[in-house]
N, C-alpha and C positions, 0 to 999 in steps of 0.2 A: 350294774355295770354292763355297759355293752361291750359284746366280743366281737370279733370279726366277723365277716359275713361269709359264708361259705361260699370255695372258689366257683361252681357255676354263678352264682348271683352276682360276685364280683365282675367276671367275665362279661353277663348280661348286662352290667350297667357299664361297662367301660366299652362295649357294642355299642348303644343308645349314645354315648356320648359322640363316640366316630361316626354314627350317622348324625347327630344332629348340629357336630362340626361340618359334615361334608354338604350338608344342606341349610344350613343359615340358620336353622333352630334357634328358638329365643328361648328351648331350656337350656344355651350351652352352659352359660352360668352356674345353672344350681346342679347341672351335672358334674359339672365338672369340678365345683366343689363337693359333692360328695365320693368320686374319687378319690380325689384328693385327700382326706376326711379317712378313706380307707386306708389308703394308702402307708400313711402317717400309723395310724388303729394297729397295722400291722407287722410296722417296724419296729414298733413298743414293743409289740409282742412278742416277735421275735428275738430283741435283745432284752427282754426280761425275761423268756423261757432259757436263753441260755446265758444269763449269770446268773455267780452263786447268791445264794438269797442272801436279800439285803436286808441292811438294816435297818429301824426306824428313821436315823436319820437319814442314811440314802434316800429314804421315801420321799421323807421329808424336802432335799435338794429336791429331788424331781417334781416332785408338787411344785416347787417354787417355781422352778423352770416354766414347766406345763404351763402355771398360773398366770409367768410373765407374759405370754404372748395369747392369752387367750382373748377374746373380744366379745363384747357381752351379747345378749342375746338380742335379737332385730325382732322389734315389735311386728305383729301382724297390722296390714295398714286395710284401711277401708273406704273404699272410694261413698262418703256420702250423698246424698240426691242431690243438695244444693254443689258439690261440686260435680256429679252428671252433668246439671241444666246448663252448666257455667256462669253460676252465681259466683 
């Protein structure tokens, strides 16, 4: 399970994202969803360090939760030679 990333790293990606909004960057996208991404990583964690522990089935809710909105995973895509040539 991944934890949070510790606040300089967070910092330096939320840096890289302000400059690559303030310059046109074509990673704002994937910056800014991994902000994002923390952001969220964090809020869990902070309201899950401070309630009282739950129960399986609270867990339970929350997995559903979590589950309902998640989006599955984006294939890695490959540019082939025949579409290079523009076959």
């Amino acid at each position: 399970m991944r934890e949070t990333m510790p606040e300089r790293e967070f910092s330096s990606l939320t840096g890289k994202l302000a400059m690559a909004v303030r310059y046109e960057n074509a990673d704002v996208a994937e910056l800014r969803q991994q902000v994002e991404e923390e952001q969220v990583m964090r809020a869990v964690d902070k309201a899950v360090s401070t309630a009282p522990p739950l129960t399986p089935e609270q867990l339970d809710k929350i997995y559903s939760i979590l589950h309902a909105h998640a989006q599955p995973a984006r294939k890695p895509t490959r540019k082939t030679g025949a579409k290079r040539n523009g076959k």
